[in-house]
C-alpha positions in Angstrom: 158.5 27.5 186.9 155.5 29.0 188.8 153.6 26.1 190.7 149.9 26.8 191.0 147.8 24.6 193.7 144.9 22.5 192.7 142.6 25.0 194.7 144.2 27.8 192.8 143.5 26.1 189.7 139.6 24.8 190.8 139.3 28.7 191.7 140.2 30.2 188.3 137.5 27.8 186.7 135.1 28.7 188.8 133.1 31.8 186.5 132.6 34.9 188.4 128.9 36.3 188.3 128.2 39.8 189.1 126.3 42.8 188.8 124.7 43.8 185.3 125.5 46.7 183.7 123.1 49.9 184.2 123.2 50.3 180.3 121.6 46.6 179.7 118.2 45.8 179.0 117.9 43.7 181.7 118.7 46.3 184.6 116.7 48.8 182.8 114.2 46.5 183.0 113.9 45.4 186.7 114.3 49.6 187.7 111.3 49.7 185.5 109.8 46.9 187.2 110.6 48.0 190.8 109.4 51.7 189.5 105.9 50.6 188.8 105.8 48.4 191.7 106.6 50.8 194.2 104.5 53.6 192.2 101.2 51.3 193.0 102.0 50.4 196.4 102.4 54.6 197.0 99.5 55.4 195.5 97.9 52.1 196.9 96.6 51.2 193.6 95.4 47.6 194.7 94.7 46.2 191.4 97.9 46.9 190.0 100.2 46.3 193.0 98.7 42.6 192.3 99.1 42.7 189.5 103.3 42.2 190.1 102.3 39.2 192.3 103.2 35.9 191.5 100.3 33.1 192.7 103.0 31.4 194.7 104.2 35.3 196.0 105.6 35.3 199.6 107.3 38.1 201.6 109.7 38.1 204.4 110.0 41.2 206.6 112.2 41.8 209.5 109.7 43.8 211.8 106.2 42.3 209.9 107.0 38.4 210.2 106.3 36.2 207.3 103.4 36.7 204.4 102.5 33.5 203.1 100.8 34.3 200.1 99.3 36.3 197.3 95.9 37.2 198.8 97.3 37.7 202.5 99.9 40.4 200.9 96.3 41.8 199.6 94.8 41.7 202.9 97.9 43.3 204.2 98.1 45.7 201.7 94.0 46.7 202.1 95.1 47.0 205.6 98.1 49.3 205.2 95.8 51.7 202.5 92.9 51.6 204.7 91.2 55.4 205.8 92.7 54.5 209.5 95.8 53.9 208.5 96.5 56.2 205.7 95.0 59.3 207.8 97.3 58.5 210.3 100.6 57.4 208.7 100.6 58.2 205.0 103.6 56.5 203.7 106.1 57.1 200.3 109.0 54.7 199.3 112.1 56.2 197.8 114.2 54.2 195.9 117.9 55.2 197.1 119.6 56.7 193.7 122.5 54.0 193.2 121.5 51.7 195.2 119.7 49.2 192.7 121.8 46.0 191.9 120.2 43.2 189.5 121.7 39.9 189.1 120.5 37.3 186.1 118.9 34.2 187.5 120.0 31.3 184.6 116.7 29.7 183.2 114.8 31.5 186.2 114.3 35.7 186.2 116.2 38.2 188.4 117.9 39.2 191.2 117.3 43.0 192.4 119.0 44.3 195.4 118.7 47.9 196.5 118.2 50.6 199.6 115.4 52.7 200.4 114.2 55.3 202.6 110.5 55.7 203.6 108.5 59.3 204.1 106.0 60.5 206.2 103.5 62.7 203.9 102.4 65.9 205.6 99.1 67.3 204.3 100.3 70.8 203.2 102.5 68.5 200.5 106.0 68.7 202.4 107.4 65.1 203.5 109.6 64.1 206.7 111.9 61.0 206.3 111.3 58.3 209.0 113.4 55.3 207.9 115.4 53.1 205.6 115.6 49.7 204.7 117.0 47.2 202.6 115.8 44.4 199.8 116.0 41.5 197.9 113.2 40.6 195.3 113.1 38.1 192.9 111.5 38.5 189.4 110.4 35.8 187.5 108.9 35.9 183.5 105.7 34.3 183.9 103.7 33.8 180.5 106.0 36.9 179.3 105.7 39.5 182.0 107.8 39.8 185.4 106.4 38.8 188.4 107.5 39.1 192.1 107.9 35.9 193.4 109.9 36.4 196.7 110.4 39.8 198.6 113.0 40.4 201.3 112.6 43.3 203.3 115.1 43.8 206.3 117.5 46.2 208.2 114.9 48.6 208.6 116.1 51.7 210.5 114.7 54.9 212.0 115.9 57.9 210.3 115.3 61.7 210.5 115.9 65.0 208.9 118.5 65.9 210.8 121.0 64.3 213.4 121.7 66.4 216.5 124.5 65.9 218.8 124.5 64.0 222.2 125.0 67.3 224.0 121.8 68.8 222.1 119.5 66.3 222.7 120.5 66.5 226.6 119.5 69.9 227.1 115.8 68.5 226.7 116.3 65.7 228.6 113.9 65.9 231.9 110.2 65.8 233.5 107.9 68.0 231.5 104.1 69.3 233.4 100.9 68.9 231.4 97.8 69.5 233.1 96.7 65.6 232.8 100.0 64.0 232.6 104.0 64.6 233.3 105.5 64.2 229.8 109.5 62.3 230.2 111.9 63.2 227.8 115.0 60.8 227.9 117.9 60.3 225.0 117.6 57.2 222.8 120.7 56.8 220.1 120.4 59.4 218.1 117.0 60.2 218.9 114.6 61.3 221.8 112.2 59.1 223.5 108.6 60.2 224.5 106.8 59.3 227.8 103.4 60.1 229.2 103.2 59.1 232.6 100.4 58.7 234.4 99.3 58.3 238.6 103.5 57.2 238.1 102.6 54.4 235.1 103.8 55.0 232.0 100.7 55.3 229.4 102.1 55.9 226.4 106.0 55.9 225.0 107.5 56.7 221.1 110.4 57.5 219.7 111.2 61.6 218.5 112.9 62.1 215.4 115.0 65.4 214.8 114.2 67.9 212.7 115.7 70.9 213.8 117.6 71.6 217.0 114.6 72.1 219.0 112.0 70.5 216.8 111.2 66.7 216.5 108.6 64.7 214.9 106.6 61.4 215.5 106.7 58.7 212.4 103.3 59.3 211.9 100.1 62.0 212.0 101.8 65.5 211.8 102.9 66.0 215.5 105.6 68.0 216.6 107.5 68.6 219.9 108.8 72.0 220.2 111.4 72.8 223.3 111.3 76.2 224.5 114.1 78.3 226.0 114.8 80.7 228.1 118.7 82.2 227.4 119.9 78.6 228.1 117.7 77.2 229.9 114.3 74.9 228.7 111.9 75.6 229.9 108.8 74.9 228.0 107.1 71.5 226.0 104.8 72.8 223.2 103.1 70.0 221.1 101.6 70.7 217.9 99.2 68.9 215.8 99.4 69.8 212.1 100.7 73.0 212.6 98.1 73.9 215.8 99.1 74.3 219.1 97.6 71.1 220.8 99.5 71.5 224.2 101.5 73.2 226.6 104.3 72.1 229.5 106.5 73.2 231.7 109.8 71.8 232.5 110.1 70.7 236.3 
């Protein structure tokens, strides 16, 4: 005889939720949903991106704070798709293929879950990837139509085009001559850290992605870093600004 404990027993009663299927309405709804969502907010279609708004919408972001409602979202939003902001840092959001998870909510909506990656648009039509993130939305049917209610946007993390090793980026590492400014280059992670140092004050600091071995990018307008070499040795610091040579350094 096989004895089975009471919390063995109170475990096989309890019903195990998961995932839905890909092939049910339901998740081919939501990745519709979340489809036409993200569409308006990359094409900063106002009026539609509210439209997926709930009146009692809030959003929770790890690096943004806390949005409290509907029309500051808007105001956010107007912000983010302003001519400043948008000249500056043009963004696209990628849904990560896979990713996407929805879970029914009883008497209530949905549960998505799913990965993203974010990209830098470059005016000649190319893109550079700048980061990824997580999140949770909840979908609510709302006089028959789906709403976003909640938004959970976390673990957002830098990422580039390519990931160079520690010995790579430490050739560039160093003290760079400009005729206004010394330019520092020292490693951060996986990435390379910027520095423009003024009368011995730094002025101005951001992080370099990769994009080849001896290019890098900023995560927004189209600047690039160029290192320069001479057999093994760097020696140069060119900076471009959409595809124009803006400056020129040498190492010291």
């Amino acid at each position: 005889m096989t004895l089975i404990s009471w919390s063995q027993k109170k475990e096989n009663t309890i019903p195990k939720y998961k995932a839905v299927e890909r092939t049910s309405n339901l998740y081919k709804t939501i990745a519709k949903m979340d489809s036409l969502y993200f569409a308006a907010q990359n094409l900063c279609d106002l009026e539609t991106y509210a439209s997926f708004l709930s009146e009692d919408f809030e959003f929770f972001h790890d690096v943004a704070g806390y949005t409290a409602s509907k029309d500051d979202e808007i105001k956010d939003m107007t912000v983010f798709c302003g001519e400043e902001q948008r000249s500056r840092q043009p963004l696209r959001r990628e849904l990560i293929k896979g990713s996407l998870k929805v879970y029914p909510m009883q008497n209530f909506g949905a549960l998505e879950f799913c990965d993203h990656k974010f990209y830098l648009q470059i005016p000649d039509g190319t893109e550079k990837v700048i980061g990824s993130g997580k999140l949770t939305a909840v979908w609510k049917m709302i006089n028959k139509k789906w709403k976003l209610t909640r938004v959970i946007s976390y673990d957002h993390q830098p990422l580039a085009e390519t990931e160079l090793s520690e010995d790579i980026l430490d050739r560039y590492v160093g003290d760079y001559i400009f005729s206004d400014r010394i330019v520092n280059i020292k490693i951060e992670g996986k990435f390379l850290r910027v520095t423009d140092i003024k009368n011995g004050k730094s002025i101005w600091s951001k992080k370099l992605f990769p994009e080849t071995e001896n290019t890098f990018y900023l995560n927004y307008e189209n600047v690039v870093y160029e290192f320069q070499k001479n057999e093994s040795t760097i020696i140069d610091m060119n900076i471009y600004e959409g595809g124009k040579l803006l400056e020129k350094g040498k190492r010291k």
